[in-house]
C-alpha positions as CSV (number, residue, x, y, z in Angstrom):
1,X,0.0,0.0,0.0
2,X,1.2,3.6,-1.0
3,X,1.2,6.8,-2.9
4,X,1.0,4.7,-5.9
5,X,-3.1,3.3,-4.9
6,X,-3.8,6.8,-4.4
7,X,-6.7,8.3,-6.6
8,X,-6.3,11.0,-8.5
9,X,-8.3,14.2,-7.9
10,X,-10.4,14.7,-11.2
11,X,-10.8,18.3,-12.4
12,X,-14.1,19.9,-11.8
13,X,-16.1,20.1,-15.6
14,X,-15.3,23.7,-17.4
15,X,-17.8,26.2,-16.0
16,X,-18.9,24.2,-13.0
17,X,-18.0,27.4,-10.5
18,X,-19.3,30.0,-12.9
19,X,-22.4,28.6,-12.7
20,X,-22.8,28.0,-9.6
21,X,-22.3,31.5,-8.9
22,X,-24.5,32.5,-11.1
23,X,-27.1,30.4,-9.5
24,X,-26.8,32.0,-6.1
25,X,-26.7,35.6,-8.1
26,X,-30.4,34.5,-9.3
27,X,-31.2,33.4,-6.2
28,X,-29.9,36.6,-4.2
29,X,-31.7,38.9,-6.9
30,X,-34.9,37.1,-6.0
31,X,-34.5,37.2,-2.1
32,X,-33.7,41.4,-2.4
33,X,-36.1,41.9,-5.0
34,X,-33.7,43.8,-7.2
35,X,-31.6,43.7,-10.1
36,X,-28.5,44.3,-8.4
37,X,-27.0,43.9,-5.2
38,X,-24.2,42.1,-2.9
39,X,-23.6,39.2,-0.6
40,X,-20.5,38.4,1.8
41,X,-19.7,35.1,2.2
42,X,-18.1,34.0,5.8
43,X,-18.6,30.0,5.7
44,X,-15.4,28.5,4.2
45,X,-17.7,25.5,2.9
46,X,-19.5,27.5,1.0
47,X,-16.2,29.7,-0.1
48,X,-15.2,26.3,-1.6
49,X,-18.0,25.5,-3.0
50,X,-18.7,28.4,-5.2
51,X,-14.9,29.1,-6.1
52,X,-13.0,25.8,-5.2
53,X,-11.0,28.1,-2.8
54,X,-9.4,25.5,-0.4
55,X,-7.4,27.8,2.5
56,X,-8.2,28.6,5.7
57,X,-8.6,32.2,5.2
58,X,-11.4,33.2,3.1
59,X,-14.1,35.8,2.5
60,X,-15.9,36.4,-0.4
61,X,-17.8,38.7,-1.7
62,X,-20.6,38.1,-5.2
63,X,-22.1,40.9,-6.4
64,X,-24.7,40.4,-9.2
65,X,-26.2,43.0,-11.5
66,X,-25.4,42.6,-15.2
67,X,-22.3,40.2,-14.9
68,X,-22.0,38.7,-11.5
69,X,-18.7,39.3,-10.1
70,X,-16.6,37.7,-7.7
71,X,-13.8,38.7,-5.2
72,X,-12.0,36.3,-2.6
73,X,-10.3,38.2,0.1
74,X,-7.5,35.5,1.7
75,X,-3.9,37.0,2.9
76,X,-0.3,36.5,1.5
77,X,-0.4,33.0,2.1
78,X,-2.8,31.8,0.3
79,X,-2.3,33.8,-3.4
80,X,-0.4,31.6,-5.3
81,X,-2.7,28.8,-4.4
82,X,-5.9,30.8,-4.8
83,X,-4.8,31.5,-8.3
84,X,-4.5,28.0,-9.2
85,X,-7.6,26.7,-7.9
86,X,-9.6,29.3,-8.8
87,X,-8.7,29.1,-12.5
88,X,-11.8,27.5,-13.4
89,X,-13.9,30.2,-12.5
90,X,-11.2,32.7,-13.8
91,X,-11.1,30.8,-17.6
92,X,-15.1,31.2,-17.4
93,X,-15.8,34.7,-18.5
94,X,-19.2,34.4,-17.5
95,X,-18.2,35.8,-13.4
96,X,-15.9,38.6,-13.3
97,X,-13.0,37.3,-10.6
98,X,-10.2,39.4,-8.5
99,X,-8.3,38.0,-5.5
100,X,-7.4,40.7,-3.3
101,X,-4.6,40.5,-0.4
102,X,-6.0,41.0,2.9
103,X,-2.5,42.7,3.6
104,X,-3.0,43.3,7.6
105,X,-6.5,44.7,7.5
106,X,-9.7,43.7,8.1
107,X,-11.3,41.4,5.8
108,X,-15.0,42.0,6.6
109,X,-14.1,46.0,6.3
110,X,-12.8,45.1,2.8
111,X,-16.0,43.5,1.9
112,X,-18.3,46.3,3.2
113,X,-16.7,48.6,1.0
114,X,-16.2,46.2,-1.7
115,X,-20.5,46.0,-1.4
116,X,-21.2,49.9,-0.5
117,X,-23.8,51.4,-3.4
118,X,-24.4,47.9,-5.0
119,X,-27.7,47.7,-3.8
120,X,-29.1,44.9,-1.3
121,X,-26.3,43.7,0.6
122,X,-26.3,40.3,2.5
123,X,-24.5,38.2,4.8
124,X,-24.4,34.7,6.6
125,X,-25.6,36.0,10.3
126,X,-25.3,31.9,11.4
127,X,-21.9,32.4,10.8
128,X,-20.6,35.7,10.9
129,X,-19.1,36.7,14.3
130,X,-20.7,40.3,16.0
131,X,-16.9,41.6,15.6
132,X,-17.0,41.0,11.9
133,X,-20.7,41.9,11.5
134,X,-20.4,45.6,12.7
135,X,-16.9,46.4,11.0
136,X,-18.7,44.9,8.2
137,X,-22.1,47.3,9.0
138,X,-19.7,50.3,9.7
139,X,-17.8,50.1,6.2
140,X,-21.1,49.9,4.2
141,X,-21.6,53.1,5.9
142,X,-25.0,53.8,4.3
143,X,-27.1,53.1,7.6
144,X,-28.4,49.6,6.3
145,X,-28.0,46.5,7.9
146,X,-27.0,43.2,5.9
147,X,-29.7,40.8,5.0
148,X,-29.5,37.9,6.6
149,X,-28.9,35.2,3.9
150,X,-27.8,32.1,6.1
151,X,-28.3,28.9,4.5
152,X,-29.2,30.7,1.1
153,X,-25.8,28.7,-0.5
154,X,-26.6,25.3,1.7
155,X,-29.5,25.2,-0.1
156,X,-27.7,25.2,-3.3
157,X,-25.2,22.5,-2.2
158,X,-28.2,19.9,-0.8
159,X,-28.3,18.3,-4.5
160,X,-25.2,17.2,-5.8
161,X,-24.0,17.2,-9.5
162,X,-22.3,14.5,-11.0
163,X,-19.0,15.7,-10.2
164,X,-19.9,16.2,-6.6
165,X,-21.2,12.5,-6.6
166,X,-17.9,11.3,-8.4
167,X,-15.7,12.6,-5.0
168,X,-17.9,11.8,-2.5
169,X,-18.0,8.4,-4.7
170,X,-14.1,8.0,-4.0
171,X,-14.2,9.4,-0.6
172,X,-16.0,6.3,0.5
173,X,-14.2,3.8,-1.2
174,X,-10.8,5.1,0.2
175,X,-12.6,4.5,3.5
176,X,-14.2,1.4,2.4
177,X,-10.5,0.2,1.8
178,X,-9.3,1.2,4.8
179,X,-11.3,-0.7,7.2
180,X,-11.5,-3.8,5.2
181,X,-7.4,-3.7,6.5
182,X,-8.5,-3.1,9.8
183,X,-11.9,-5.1,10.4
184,X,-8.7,-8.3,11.1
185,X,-7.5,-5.9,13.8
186,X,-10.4,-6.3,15.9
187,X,-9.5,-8.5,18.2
188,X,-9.1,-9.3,22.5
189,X,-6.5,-6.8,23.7
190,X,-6.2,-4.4,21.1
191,X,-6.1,-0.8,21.9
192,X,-8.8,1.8,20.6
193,X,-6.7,4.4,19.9
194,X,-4.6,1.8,17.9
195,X,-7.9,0.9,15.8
196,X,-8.5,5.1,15.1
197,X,-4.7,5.5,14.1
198,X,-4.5,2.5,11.8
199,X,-7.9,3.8,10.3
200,X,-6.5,7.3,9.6
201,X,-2.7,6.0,8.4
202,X,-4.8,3.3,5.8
203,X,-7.2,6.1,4.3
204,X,-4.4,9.1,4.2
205,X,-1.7,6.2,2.4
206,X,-4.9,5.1,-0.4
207,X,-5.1,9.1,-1.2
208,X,-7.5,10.7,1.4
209,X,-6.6,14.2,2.8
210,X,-7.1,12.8,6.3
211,X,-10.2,11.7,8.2
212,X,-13.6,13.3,7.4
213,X,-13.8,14.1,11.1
214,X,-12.5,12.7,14.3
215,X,-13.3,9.1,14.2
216,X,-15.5,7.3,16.6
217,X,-15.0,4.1,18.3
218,X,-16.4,2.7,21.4
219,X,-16.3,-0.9,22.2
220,X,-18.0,-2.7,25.2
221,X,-19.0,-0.4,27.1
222,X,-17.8,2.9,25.8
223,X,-20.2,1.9,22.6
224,X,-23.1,2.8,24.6
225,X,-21.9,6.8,23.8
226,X,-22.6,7.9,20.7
227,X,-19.7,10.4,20.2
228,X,-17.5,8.1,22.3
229,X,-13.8,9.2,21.3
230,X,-11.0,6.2,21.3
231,X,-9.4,5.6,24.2
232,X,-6.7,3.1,25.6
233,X,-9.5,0.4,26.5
234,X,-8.6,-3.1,25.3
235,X,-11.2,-4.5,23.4
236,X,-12.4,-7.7,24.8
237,X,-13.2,-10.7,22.6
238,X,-16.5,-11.3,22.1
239,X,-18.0,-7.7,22.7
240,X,-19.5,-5.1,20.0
241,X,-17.1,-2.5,18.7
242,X,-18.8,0.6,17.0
243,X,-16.4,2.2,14.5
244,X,-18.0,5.6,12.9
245,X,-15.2,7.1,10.3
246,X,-15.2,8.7,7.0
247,X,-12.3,9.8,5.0
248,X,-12.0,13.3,3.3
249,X,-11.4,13.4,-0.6
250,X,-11.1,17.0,-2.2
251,X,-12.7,18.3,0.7
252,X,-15.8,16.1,0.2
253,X,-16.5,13.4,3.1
254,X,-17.9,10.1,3.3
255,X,-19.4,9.2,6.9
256,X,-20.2,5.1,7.7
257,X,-20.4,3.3,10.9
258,X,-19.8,-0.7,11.5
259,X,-20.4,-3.0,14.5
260,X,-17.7,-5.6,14.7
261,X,-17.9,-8.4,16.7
262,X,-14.3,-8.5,18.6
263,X,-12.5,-11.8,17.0
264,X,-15.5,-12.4,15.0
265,X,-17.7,-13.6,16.4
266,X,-20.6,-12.6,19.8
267,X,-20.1,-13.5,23.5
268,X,-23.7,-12.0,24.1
269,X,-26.8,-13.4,22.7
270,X,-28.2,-10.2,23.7
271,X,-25.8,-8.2,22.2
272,X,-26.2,-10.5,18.7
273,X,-29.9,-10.1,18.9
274,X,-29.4,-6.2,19.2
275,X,-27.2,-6.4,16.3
276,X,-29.7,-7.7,14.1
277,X,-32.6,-5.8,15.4
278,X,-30.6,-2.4,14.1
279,X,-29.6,-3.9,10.9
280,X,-33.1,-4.7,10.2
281,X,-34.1,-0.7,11.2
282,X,-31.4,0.7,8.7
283,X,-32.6,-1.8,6.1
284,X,-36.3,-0.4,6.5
285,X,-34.6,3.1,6.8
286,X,-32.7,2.6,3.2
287,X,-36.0,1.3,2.0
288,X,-37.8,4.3,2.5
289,X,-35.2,6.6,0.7
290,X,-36.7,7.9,-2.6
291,X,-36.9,11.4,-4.5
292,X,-40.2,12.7,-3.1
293,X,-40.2,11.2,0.5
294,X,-39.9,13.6,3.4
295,X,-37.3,12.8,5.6
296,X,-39.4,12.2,8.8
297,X,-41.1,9.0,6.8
298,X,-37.2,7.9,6.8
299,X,-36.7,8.2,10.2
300,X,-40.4,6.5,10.9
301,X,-39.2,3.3,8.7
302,X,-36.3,2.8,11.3
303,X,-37.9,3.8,14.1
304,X,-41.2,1.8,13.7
305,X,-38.6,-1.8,13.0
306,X,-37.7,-1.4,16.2
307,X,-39.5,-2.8,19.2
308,X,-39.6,-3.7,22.8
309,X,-36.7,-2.2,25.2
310,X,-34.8,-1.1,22.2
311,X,-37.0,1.0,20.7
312,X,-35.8,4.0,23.0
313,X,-32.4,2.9,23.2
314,X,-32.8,5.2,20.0
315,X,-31.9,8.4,20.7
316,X,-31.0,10.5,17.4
317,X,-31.9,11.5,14.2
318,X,-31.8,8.6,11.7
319,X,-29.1,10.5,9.7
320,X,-28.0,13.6,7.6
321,X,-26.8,14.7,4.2
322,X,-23.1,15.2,3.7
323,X,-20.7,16.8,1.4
324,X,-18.1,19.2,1.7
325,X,-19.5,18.8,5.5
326,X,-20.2,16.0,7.6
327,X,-23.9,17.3,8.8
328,X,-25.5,19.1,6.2
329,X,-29.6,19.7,5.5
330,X,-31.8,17.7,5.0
331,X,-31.6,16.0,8.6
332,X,-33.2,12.8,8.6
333,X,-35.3,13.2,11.8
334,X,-38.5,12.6,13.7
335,X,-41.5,15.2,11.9
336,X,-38.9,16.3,9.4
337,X,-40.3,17.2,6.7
338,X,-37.7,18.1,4.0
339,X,-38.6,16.7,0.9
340,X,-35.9,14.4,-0.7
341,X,-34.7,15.0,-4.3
342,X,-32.6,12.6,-6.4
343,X,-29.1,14.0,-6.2
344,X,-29.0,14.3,-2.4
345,X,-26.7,12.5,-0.7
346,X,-27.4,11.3,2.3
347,X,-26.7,9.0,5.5
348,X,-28.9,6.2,7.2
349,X,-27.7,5.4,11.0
350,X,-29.7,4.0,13.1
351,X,-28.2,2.6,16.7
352,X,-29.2,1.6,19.9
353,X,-27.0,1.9,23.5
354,X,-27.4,0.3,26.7
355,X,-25.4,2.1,29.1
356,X,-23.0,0.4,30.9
357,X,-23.1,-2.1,28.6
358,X,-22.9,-1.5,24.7
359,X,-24.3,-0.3,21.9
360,X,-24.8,-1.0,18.2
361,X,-25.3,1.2,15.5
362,X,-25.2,0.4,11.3
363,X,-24.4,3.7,8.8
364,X,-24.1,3.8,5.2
365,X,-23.8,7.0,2.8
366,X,-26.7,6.8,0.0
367,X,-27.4,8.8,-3.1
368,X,-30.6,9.0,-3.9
369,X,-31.9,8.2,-7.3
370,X,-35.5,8.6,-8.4
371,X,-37.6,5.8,-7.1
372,X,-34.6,4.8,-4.7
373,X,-31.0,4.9,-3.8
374,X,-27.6,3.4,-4.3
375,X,-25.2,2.9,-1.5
376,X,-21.7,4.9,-2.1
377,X,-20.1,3.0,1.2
378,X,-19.9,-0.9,0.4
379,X,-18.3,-2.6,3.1
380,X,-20.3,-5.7,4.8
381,X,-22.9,-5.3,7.4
């Protein structure tokens, strides 16, 4: 295994960033009821997503009026490599682009003047901080407080395109590889904090950036927590291990969860019977996926397959979308009712957790398609 297995990032299709831009330019024009206007852009997701702007210091501003036009403020750092990744959207000449140098000052001061006169002006209040928001409100100087436009761009993202679909696509089989070397490792006396590192060396050596987020795994008791981080427990043979892990692909994520059986196989027939109980649930839950369905039918499907003392031994959502996040809209949760299209990506993990003792819980990443959905994780349940 090495750099050699690695895949190689495919290039995003000619235009792809141009129009998504001018996407959320349409969309901006319709929230401010106007032909022109201006919207600062604080979430670094959604920096990415509209330019393919990958640093950790970004802030963009898209104006729209007859061409819509583009600036990403980022500092010295970062200028070089904004250049490159943002040729795609520079070749377009449907957006006019600048990348401006932060130089010492303050971005969100930049941005209010870069916005002052344009018309409507908006910003992410869900993300912004109050600092930024008022040396943003003092610089457009005009006495007129940003529209809030939070979620405005998620909304955008909650479908993905084909090219989307192809990283996410690779995301999970780099992750897919990865624990199909480490599944063998389950066994009496091994560490979990030697499980999590041998996860992250496997999917980082077949090409991934680095985990999609900090991986989860619990085994015997320390399954019954959710979120439980890896500790220096010993697994014990015979006892439920719950590994939740994803890699990170060109900044998309895959996200899927296994129960392994230490040494292969159960030492409690109660924990076997649990096993099966929530494999059954996120069977029914895959089921019900389908363009059309709202996602509270989802989370009934798993929910209702479950019976008797382990019915509330269930206690979260049913799942989430993902993509250049790990929890993105539409949650898949009790009453939601988000209405699933075909292109959304999306996870199905239902669990249940007896504290004290252990808990189980089964996750796979699904796009949706029409009438259904096709799984992008593969390993075995």
């Amino acid at each position: 295994m090495g750099g050699h297995d690695a895949p190689a990032t495919p290039p995003a299709p000619p235009g792809t960033f141009a129009v998504r831009v001018q996407r959320l330019a349409e969309r901006l024009s319709e929230l401010g009821k106007g032909d022109s206007g201006a919207a600062v852009i604080s979430s670094l997701s959604n920096c990415r997503y509209l330019t393919n702007f990958s640093g950790s210091n970004a802030l963009l501003v898209v104006a729209y009026g007859s061409t819509p036009e583009v600036t990403l403020i980022t500092d010295g750092r970062y200028l070089g490599q904004a250049e490159e990744e943002l040729s795609d959207l520079l070749a377009s000449g449907a957006v006019q682009v600048q990348i401006l140098d932060q130089a010492g000052k303050q971005a969100h001061r930049l941005a209010g003047e870069l916005s002052s006169g344009r018309g409507a002006v908006f910003c992410e209040h869900a993300v912004v901080t109050h600092r930024d928001y008022t040396t943003l409100l003092d610089a457009l100087g005009d006495g007129a407080a940003p529209i809030d436009c939070s979620g405005t761009v998620e909304r955008l993202r909650q479908v993905k395109g084909a090219y989307e679909i192809e990283l996410l696509s690779s995301a999970a089989a780099i992750a897919d590889a990865a624990l199909a070397c480490v599944v063998p490792m389950v066994q009496d006396g091994v560490e979990e904090l030697e499980l999590a590192a041998e996860l992250a060396s496997r999917m980082m050596a077949l090409g991934a950036a680095g985990p999609a987020f900090q991986t989860i795994i619990g085994s015997g008791p320390n399954g019954a927590l959710p979120h439980a981080h890896p500790t220096a427990r010993k697994v014990r043979g015979g006892e439920p291990v719950v590994i939740d892990f994803g890699a990170e692909f060109a900044g998309y994520r895959s996200d899927c969860t296994r129960t392994v059986f230490a040494g292969g196989e159960a030492k409690e027939p109660e924990a076997l019977r649990a096993y099966h109980a929530v494999l059954e649930s996120q069977l029914a839950g895959v089921e019900a996926l389908a363009e059309g369905v709202l996602s509270g039918v989802v989370d009934a499907a798993c929910r209702s397959s479950l019976s008797g003392e382990l019915a509330p031994r269930f206690t979260h959502a049913t799942g989430h979308s993902i993509g250049l996040e790990v929890h993105e809209e539409p949650i898949l949760r009790a009453g939601g009712e988000a209405i699933l299209r075909s292109g959304m990506v999306v996870t199905v993990e239902p669990g249940v957790y007896l504290p004290g003792r252990f808990g189980i819980r089964i996750e796979d990443t699904l796009l949706i398609e029409g009438s259904g959905c096709r799984p992008l994780t593969g390993q075995p349940k």
